[in-house]
N, C-alpha and C positions, 0 to 999 in steps of 0.2 A: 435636673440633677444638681442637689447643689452642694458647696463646701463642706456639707457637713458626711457626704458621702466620697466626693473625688479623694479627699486630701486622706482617707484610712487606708484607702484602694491604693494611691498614688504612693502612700508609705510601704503600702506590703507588696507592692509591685517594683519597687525600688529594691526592698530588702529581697525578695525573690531573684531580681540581676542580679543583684553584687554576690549570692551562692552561685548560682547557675552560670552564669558569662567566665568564669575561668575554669571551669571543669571540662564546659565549650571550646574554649581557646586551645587547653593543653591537650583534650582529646583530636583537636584539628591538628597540631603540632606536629604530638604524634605518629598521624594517620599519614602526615607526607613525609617524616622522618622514616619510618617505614617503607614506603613507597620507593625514597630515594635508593633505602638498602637493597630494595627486592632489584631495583633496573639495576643495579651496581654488581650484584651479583650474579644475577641469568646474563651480562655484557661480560661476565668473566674477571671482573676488576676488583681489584685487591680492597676489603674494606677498612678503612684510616682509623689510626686508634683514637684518634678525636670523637672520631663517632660512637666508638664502641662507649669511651669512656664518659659520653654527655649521656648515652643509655644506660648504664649503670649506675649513673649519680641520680637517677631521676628516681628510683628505686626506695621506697621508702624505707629505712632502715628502724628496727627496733625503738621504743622509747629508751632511753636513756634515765638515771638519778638528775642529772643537772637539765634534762629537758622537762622531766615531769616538776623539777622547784620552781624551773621558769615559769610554766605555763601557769600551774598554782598562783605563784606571786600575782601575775597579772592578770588574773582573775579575781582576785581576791583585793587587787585595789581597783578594778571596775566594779566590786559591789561594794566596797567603800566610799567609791567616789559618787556612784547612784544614793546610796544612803546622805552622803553627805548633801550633796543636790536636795535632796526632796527637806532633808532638816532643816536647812538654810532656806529655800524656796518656801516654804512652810512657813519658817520662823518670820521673814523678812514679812511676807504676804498676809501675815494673820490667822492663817487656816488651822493651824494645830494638830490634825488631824493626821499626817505624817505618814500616807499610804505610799508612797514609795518604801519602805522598810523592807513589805512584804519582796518586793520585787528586787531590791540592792539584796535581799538574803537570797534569794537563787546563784548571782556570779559567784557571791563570799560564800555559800559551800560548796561549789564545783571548786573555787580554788583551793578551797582547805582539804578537798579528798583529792587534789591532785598535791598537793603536798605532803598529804595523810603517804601517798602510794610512792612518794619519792623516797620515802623511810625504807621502803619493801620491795622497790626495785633493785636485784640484783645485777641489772645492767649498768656494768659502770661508761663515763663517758669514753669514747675511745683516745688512745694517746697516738698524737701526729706529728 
């Protein structure tokens, strides 16, 4: 088996951990977070607002206008910055040929429809 098979494998095996190993981690958290509450409760013991209130933060709350510009922005300068990579990498290299374009225009229209929806969300940021 050689380099020209380890090293694609070895990439999407790498990007397959970095999704999967914290959805692992915070569902492990979780499951003893839990755990602590349920012997906390059937022992009769009063359960701490620290706790209640680490459970309630974890709680995904609504998009927001100022979450959806953010996430746009930085989206939209990953496929700026892929575009600019493959031009420069191209230019410098002699190739011409400039097929990253295709692939920098995937992030730079997920950013621009998450900026598109930040016009249209009615969810303003909350005040604290």
């Amino acid at each position: 088996m050689g380099p020209e098979i380890v090293v694609p494998v070895a990439g999407c095996m790498m990007i397959a951990a970095i999704v999967i190993f914290p959805f692992l981690f915070k569902s492990r958290e979780r499951r003893e977070l839990h755990a602590t509450l349920r012997a906390a409760i059937e022992k009769g013991q009063p359960v701490p607002a620290e706790v209640i209130e680490a459970m309630t933060r974890s709680v995904k709350t609504p998009p927001t206008r100022l979450r959806d510009l953010r996430t746009g922005v930085i989206w939209l300068a990953v496929g700026i910055g892929v575009g600019l990579a493959t031009y420069f990498g191209d230019f410098i290299h002699g190739g011409g040929d400039f097929d990253g374009f295709g692939i920098a225009s995937i992030p730079a229209v997920i950013g621009v429809a998450y900026i598109v929806l930040s016009f249209f969300n009615p969810n303003k940021e909350p005040r604290v």
